[in-house]
C-alpha positions in Angstrom: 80.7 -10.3 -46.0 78.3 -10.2 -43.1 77.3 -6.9 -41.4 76.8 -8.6 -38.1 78.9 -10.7 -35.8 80.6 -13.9 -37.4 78.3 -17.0 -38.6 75.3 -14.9 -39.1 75.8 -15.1 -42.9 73.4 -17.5 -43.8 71.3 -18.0 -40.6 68.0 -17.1 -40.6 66.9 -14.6 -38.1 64.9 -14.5 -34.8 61.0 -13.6 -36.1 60.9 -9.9 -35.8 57.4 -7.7 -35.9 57.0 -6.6 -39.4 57.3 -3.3 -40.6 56.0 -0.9 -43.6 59.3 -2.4 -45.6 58.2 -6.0 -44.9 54.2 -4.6 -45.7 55.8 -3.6 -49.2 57.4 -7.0 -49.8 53.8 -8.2 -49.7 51.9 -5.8 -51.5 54.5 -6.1 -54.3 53.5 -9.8 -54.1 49.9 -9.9 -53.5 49.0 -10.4 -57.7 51.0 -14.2 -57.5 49.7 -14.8 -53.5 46.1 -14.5 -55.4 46.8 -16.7 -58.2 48.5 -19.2 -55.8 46.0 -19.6 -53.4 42.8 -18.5 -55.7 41.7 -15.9 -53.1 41.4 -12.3 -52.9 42.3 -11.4 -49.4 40.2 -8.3 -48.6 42.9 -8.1 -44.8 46.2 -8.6 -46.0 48.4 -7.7 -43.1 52.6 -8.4 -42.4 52.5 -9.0 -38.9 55.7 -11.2 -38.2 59.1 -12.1 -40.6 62.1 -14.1 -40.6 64.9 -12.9 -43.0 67.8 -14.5 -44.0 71.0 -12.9 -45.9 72.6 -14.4 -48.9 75.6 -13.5 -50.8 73.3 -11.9 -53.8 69.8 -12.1 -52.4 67.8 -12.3 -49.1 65.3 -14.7 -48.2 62.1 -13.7 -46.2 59.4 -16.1 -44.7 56.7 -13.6 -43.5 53.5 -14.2 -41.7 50.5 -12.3 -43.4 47.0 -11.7 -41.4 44.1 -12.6 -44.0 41.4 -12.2 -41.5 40.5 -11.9 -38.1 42.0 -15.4 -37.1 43.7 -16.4 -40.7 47.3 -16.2 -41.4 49.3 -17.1 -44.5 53.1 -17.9 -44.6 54.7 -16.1 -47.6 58.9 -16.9 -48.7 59.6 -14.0 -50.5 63.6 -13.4 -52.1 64.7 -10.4 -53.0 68.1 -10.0 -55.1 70.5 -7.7 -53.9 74.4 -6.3 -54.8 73.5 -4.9 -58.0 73.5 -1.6 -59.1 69.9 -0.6 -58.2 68.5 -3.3 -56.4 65.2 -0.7 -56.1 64.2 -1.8 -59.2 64.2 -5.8 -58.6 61.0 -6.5 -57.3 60.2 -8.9 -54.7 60.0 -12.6 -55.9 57.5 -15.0 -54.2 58.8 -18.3 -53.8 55.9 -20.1 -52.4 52.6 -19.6 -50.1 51.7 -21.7 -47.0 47.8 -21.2 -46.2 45.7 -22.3 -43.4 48.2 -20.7 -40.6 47.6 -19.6 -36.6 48.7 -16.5 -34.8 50.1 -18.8 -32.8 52.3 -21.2 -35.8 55.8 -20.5 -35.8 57.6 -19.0 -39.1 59.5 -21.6 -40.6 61.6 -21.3 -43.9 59.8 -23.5 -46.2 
């Protein structure tokens, strides 16, 4: 049951600016973003996300500033509809490197 009007279950949102819950996402992810990409990224910023709700879960593609011109494309998934879904952390599905400012978030 979607919260919002009908067919939106599903769909993947508009990109939205990021926010200090979609900053948390990614600071709860950072560890596996390291041993993905072999770097430790002294800027590590959520500027930009997509999100995208599932019956159980929600999906997020999220674009990350890692320097002054360096972006990263993260897909996080996040279970939800269970007692305390506080306590699932974030999961990171993959890690897209070598992105623009300017490269659209795509779910990957």
């Amino acid at each position: 049951m979607s919260s919002g009007g009908p067919g939106d279950l599903f769909a993947w949102s508009e990109t939205k600016d990021a926010n200090e819950g979609t900053q948390e996402f990614c600071d709860k992810v950072k560890g596996e973003v390291v041993k993905q990409t072999g770097q430790n990224f002294a800027v590590y910023k959520a500027v930009k996300y997509r999100n995208q709700c599932l019956c159980g879960g929600e999906h997020f593609v999220i674009k990350v500033q890692v320097g002054e011109t360096d972006y990263i494309h993260l897909y996080v998934t996040r279970m939800t509809g269970i007692r305390h879904p506080e306590s699932v952390p974030p999961s990171l599905q993959g890690v897209q490197q070598n992105k623009t400012k300017e490269d659209p978030l795509e779910p990957f």
